[in-house]
N, C-alpha and C positions, 0 to 999 in steps of 0.2 A: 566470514563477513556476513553480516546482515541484511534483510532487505527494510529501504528508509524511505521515507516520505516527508517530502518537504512541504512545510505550510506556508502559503504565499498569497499576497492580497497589495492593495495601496496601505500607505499610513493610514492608523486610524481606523482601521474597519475592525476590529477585534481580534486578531492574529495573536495576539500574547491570552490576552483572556481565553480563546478555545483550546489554544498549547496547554494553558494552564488548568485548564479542566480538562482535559486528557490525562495530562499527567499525574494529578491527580489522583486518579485509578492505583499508580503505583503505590501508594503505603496498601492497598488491597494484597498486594502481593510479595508479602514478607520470605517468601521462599525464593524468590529472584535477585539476588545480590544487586546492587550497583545499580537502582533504578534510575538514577537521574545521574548521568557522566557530566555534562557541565549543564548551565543554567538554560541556555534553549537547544537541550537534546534531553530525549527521552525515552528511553527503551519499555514499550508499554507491555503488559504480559495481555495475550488474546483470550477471554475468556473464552472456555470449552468443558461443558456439561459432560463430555466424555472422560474426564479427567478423573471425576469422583465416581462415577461406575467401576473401571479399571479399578482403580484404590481398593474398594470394598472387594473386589473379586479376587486380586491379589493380595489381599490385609496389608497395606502398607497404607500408613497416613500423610507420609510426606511426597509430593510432587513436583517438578516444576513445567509450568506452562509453559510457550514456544512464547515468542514474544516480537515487537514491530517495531522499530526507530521511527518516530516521529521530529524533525528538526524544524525550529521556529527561523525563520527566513526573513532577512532586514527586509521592511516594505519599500516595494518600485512604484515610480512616479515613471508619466511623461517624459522619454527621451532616454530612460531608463539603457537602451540599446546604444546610445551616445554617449555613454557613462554619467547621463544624468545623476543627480543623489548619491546613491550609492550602488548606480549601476552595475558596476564593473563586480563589485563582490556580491552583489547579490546573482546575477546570472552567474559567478564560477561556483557558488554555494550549488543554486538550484540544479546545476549541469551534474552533479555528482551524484542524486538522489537516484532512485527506481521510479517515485509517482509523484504526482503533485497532488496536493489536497489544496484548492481553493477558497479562499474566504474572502467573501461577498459581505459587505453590510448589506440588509435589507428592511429595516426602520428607520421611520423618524424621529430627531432631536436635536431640539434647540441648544440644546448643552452640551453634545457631545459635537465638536464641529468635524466635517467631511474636507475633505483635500480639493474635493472637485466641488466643494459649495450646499449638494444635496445628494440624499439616496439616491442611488439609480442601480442597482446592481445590475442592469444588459449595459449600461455604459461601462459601468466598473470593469464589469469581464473585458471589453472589446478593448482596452485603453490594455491591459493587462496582455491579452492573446497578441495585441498589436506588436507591444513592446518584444515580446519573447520571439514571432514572428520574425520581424526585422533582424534581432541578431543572429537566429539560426540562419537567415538567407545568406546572410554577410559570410556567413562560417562555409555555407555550401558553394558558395560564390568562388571563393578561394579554392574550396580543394578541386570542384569541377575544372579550371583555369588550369591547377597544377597537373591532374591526372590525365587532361586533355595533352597536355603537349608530350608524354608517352608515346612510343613507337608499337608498343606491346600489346596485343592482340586484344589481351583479357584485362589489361588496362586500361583500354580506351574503351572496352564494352561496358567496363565499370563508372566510367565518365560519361556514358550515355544515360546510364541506370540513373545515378545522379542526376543529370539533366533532368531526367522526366520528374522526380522529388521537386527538384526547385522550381522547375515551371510550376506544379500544385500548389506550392507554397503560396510562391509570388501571384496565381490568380487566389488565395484563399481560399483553398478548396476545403471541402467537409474532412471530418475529420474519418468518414467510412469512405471517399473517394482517394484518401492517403494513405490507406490500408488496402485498399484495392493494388494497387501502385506496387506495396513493399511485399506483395504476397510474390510478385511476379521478380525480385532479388536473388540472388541464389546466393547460398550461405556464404562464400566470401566475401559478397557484396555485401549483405546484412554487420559480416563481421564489420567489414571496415565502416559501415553507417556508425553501428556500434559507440567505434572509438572517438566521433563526431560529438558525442553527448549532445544531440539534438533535443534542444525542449518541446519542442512544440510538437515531437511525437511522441512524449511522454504518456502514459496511460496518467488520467486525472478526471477529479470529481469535485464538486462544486461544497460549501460548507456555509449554506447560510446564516450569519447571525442576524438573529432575532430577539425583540425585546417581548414581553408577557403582553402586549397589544395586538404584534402581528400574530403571537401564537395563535390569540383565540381567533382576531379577526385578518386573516392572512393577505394581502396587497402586494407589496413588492417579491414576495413566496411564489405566488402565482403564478408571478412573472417571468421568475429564475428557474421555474419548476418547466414553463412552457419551452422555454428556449434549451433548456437543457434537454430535454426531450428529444428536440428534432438533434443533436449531438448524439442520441444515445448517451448519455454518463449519468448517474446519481447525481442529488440535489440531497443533502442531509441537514436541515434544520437545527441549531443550537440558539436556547435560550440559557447566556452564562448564567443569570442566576437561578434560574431553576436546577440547574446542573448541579451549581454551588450546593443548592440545599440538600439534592438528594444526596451530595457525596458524607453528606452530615449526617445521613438515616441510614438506621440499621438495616438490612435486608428486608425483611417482611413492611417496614414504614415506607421504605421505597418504591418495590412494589408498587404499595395501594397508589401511592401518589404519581406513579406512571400510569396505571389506571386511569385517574381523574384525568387525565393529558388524553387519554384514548394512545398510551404507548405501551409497545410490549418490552422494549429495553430503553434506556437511558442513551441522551446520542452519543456521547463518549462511547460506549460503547459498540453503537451504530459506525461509528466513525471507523475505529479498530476493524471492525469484522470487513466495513465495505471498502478500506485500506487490503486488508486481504487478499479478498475476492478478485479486489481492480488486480493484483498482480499477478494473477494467477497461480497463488499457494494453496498450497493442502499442509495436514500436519500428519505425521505416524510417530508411533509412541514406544519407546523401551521403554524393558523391566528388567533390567540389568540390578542382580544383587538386592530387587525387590526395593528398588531406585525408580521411579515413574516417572518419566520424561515425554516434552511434546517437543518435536521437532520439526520446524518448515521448510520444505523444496518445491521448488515451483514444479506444478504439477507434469507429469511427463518423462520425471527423473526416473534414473534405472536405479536398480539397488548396489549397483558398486559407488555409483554415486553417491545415494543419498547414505553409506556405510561412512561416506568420505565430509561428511557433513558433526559426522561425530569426531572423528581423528582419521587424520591422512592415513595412517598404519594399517586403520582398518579397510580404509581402498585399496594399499597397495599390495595386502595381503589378504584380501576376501577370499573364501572359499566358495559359502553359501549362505543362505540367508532366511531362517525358521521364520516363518509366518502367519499368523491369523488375524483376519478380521474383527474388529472392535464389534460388528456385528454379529459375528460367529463365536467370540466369545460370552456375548449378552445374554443370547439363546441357550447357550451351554450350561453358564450357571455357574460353572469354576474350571481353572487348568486342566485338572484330572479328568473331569467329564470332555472337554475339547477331546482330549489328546485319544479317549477312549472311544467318540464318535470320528476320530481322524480327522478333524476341521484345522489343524494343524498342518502347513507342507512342505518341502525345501523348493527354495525359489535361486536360481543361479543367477549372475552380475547382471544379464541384460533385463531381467524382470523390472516392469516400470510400477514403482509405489504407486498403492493406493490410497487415497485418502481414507485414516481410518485404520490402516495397518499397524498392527502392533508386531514388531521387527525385532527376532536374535539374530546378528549377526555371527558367523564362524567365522575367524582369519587366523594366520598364522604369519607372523613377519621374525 
């Protein structure tokens, strides 16, 4: 299974047009089967510059990238927690993601009409946080009630634990004074939060659409950029048509034309990488049969695990697991030279990946 991210905003603010410039991306990646599973999902491949180093050093020209679900997500209105609109399906969509990617309008236009009347993207968020807010209380509300009337020791510690969660909620606490909170959980607590699919302590990041006005002359940016700040999260700026064009231009036209932007990549791209990041993945790479692959585990994984990320077979039957750095390979020059400086090691099931490891796995089943 995959890690996904759900795109969520009000009607109307550009949700379909950012998915669609995301998506997008995929004809780039013709060695990734099955890029578009149905119409708002999208398996996007993560660009990674370490992918064509590997290749050359290995002589192999074919690859496949590691890759992100991106899901476009019906828009919530007002009440949205009261099964307003499309309530009810849109919080059981969003409960099942890893991350939320936020989309904010943040320009003016007379033509394109707003739900609430006018830009405002800190009202937009707060009407948004509010809605998702109130149904996680509801959800926490229930199981503290249930777990409370428990006789059992470590039951009722867990309905304490709880409590203190929903008190934060319920006064709107920061989203680092709620993480303070789950630090102090102990992993069967966490697990059972877990199975809660709490939105509103989902890692997420904000996705401003912008038109080629606010680009140059930035306003409501500003604004989403300040408050996002005291949150702690990324603010990623998308101007759709600018996107549009560059997905039209060859490489090197592209380029120059992120230049004139003063950018160093395309925000589709931004978007993927800082999707990523929020969830705390890495990637490591086989060369199985001179096959190049990237592969993502969130950071922290052991190598029987992340063995188990290729085929169960190879978790259940790991032995050991040959390893080199993507950087100890660079420096080396080619296999033969690694192996003849020793930058080569055996690494046993509890070794936790590196970002950057290029991984043979040994098993026998």
């Amino acid at each position: 299974m995959g890690f996904s991210i759900g795109i969520v905003g009000l009607p109307n603010v550009g949700k379909t047009t950012t998915f669609n410039a995301i998506t997008s991306i995929c004809a780039e990646a013709s060695n990734y089967p099955f890029c578009t599973i149905e119409p708002n999902i999208g398996v996007i491949p993560v660009k990674d510059s370490r992918l064509d180093k590997i290749a050359e050093i290995i002589k192999t020209e074919h690859y496949i990238p590691t890759t992100i679900k991106f899901i476009d997500i019906a828009g919530l209105v007002k009440g949205a927690s009261k099964g307003e609109g499309l309530g009810n399906k849109f919080l059981s969509h969003i409960r099942e993601v890893d991350g939320i990617a936020h989309v904010v309008r943040a320009f003016d236009s007379e033509d394109i009409i707003h739900i609430e009347g006018s830009a405002n993207p800190i009202r937009d968020v707060e009407i948004i946080k509010t809605e998702l807010l109130l149904a996680d209380i509801e959800i926490l509300e229930k199981k503290v009630e249930k777990l409370s009337k428990s006789h059992l020791h470590e039951i009722k510690k867990q309905a304490e634990s709880f409590k203190k969660l929903l008190f934060a909620l319920n006064e709107n606490k920061s989203r680092q004074e709620i993480e303070v909170i789950l630090k102090t959980f102990t992993e069967d607590e966490l697990k059972g939060l877990k199975e809660l699919n709490l939105i509103s302590i989902k890692p997420y990041f904000y996705i401003a659409n912008i038109d080629e006005k606010e680009l140059k002359q930035p306003n409501h940016l500003i604004k989403l950029k300040e408050y996002a700040q005291k949150e702690g999260v990324e603010v990623i700026p998308i101007c759709g048509k600018l996107e549009e064009e560059l997905n039209q231009l060859p490489t090197e036209e592209k380029q120059e034309l992120l230049k004139e932007y003063g950018m160093l990549e395309s925000a589709t791209d931004r978007i993927v990488h800082c999707g990523y990041k929020m969830l705390n993945l890495i990637s490591f790479f086989t060369t199985a049969r001179r096959e190049l692959k990237a592969w993502t585990i969130e950071k922290g994984t052991k190598a029987v695990h992340a063995a188990g990320k290729i085929h169960t077979d190879m978790e259940r039957g790991f032995i050991r697991a040959e390893v080199i750095h993507f950087d100890d390979l660079i420096k080396a020059g080619s296999e033969v030279k690694a192996k003849e400086l020793g930058l080569y090691r055996l690494e046993g099931k509890d070794y936790i990946v590196q970002d950057g490891d290029i991984i043979y796995f040994r098993f026998n089943v």
